[in-house]
N, C-alpha and C positions, 0 to 999 in steps of 0.2 A: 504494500500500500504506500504513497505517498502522499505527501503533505506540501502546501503552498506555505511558502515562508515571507512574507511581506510586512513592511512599516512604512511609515509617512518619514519616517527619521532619515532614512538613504532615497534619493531619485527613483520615481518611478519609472518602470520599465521603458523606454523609447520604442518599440516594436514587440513582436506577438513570442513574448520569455516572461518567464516569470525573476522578479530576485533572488528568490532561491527555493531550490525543493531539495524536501528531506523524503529519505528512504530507508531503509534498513538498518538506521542510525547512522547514517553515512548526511550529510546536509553540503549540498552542492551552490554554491554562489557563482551568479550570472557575473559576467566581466561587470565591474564599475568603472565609470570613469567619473571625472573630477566635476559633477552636477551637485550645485548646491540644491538641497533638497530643500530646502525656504523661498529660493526662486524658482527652482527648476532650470537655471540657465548655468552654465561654465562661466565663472567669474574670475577663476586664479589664471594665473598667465603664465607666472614661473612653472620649471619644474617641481621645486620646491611646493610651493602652495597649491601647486594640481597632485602632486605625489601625498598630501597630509590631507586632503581634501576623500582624494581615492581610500586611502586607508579610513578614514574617519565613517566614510558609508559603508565600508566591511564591518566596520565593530559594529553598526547600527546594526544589521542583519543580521550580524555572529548574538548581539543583544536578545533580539528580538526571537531567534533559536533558541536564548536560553544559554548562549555556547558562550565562548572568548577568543580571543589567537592562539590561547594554551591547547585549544581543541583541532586548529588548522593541519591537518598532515599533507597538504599540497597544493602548492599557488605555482600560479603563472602569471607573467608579467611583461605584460606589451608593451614597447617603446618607440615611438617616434623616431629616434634618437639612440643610441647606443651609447656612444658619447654619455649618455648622463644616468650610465650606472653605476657609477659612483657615490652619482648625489643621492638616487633612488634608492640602490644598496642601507645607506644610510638611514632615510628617511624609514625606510620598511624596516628597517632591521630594531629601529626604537622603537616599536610596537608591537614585537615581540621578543620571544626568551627559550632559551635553551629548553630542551633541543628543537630545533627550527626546524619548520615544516619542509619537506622536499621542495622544490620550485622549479621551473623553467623559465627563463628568461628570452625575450626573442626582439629583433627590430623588425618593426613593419609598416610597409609600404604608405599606409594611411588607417588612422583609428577613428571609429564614430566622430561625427563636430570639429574633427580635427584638430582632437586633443593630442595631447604628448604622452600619455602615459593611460592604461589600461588595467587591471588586474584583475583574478579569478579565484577564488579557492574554495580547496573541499576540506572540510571538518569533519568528526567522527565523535560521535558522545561516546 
């Protein structure tokens, strides 16, 4: 059986996905990207403040689950840019803790709105 996982707190979906569905205690998170959930528009413009923007609607979800980052065992993370894994590295890495979920990281060609940065993760109760 699965379950829809939705809040007002993270962007609602832009096309026909849900935020997140949960299944067999596994809760799967749609990519975010950097939508202020108060406007619904992309207001950050740095990497930086799109990268803390992206994470900040993950916890909303992981929240609203019931879950945290300590639950996350695999994200992916889309870049614009390659060039700013560094800052991203960074930026994502403050929001969680040992031991850190799997990940893949990837540059590509163009992200929704034409943001810089993307993310995805699955969690596990």
């Amino acid at each position: 059986m699965k379950k829809v996982i939705s809040t007002d707190k993270a962007p609602a979906a832009i096309g026909p996905y849900s935020q997140a569905m949960e299944a067999a205690g596994m809760v799967f998170i749609s990519g975010q990207v950097p939508i202020n959930p108060s406007s619904g528009k992309v207001e950050a413009t740095s990497i930086e403040d799109q990268s803390k923007q992206v994470m900040e609607n993950l916890k909303a979800i992981l929240t609203e689950a019931g879950l945290s980052f300590d639950h996350v065992v695999k994200s992916t993370i889309l870049l614009q840019d390659l060039g700013d894994f560094g800052t991203v590295n960074e930026i994502y890495g403050s929001y969680l803790s040992e031991p850190y979920p799997a990940r893949a990281t990837f540059q590509v060609a163009r992200l929704p709105l034409d943001v810089k940065i993307e993310i995805e993760m699955i969690a596990a109760r």
